[in-house]
mmCIF file of the C-alpha atoms, coordinates in Angstrom:
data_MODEL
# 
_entry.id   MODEL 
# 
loop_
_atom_site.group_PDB 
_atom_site.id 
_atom_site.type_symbol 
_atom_site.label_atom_id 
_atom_site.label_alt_id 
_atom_site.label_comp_id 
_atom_site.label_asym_id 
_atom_site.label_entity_id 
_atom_site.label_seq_id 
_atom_site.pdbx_PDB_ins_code 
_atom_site.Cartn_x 
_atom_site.Cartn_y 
_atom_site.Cartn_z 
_atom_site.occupancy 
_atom_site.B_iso_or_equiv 
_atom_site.pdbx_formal_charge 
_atom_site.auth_seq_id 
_atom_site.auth_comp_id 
_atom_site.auth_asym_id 
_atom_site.auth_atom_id 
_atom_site.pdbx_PDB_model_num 
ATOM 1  C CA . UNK A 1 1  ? 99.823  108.106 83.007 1.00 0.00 ? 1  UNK A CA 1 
ATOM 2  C CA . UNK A 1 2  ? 99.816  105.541 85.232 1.00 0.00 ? 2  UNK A CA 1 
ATOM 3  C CA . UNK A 1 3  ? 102.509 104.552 87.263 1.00 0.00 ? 3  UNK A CA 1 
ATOM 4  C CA . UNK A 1 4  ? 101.842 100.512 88.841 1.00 0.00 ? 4  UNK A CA 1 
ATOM 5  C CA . UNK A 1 5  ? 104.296 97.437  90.304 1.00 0.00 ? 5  UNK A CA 1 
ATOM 6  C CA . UNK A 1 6  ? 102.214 95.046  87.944 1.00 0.00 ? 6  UNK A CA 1 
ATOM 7  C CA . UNK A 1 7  ? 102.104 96.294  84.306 1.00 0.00 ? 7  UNK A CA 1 
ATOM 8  C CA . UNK A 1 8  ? 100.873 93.031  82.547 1.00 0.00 ? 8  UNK A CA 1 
ATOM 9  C CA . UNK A 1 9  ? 97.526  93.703  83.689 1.00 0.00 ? 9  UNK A CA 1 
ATOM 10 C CA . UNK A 1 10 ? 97.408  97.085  81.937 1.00 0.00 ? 10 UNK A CA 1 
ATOM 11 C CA . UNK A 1 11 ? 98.372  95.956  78.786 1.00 0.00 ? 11 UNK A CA 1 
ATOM 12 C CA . UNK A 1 12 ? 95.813  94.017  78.155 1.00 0.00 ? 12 UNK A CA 1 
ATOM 13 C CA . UNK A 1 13 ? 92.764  96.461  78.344 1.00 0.00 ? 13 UNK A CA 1 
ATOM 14 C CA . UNK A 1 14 ? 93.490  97.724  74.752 1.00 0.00 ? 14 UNK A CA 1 
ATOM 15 C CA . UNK A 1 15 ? 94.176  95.286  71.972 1.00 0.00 ? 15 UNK A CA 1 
ATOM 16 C CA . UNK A 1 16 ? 97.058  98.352  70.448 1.00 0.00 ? 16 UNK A CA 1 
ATOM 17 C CA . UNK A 1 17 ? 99.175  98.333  74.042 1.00 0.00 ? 17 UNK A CA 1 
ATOM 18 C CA . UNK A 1 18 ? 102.568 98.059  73.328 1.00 0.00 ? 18 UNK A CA 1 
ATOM 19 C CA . UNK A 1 19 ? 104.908 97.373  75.947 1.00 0.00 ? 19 UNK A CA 1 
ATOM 20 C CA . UNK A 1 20 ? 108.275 99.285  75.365 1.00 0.00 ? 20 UNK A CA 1 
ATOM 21 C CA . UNK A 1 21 ? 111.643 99.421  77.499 1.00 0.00 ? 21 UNK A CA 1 
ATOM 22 C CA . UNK A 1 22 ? 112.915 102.780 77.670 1.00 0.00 ? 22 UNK A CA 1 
ATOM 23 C CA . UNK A 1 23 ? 116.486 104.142 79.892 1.00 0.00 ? 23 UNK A CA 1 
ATOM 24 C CA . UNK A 1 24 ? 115.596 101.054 82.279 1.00 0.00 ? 24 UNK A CA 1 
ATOM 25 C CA . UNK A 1 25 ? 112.062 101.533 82.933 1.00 0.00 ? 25 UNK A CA 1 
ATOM 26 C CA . UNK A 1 26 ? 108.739 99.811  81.388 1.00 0.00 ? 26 UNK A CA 1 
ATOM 27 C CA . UNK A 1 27 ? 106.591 101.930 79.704 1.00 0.00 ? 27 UNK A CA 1 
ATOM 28 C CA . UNK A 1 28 ? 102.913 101.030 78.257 1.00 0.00 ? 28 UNK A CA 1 
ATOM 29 C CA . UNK A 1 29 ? 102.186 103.111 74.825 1.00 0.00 ? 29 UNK A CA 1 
ATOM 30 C CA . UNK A 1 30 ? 99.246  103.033 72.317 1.00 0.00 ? 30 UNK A CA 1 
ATOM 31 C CA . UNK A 1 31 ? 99.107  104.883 69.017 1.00 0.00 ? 31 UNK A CA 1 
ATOM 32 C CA . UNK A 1 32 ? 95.423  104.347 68.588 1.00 0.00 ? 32 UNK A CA 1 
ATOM 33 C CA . UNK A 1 33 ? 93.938  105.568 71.983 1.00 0.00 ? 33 UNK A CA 1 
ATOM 34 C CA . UNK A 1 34 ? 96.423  107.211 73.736 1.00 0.00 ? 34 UNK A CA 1 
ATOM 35 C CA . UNK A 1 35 ? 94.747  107.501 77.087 1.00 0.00 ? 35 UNK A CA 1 
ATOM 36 C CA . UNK A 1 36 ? 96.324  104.104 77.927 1.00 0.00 ? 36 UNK A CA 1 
ATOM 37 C CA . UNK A 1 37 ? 100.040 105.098 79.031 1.00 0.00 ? 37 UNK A CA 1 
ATOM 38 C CA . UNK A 1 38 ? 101.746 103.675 82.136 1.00 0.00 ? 38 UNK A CA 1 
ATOM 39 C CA . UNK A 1 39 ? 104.979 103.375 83.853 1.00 0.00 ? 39 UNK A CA 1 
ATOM 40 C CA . UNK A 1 40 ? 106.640 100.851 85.849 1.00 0.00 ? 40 UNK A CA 1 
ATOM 41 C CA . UNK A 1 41 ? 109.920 101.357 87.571 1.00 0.00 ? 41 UNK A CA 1 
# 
């Protein structure tokens, strides 16, 4: 997982990124590929 300031970037390299809010923090998820996590905050 990565963890990055700018998370917009990120979530565009994968047409399944989901961008979820979880306990205050930003998380980037994908069901299909699943290699394509990342944090923020």
């Amino acid at each position: 997982m990565k963890i990055r300031n700018s998370i917009r970037a990120l979530a565009t390299r994968h047409r399944a990124n989901k961008v979820v809010r979880r306990r205050g923090r930003i998380y980037i998820i994908n069901k299909v590929n699943r290699r394509f996590k990342a944090r923020q905050g």
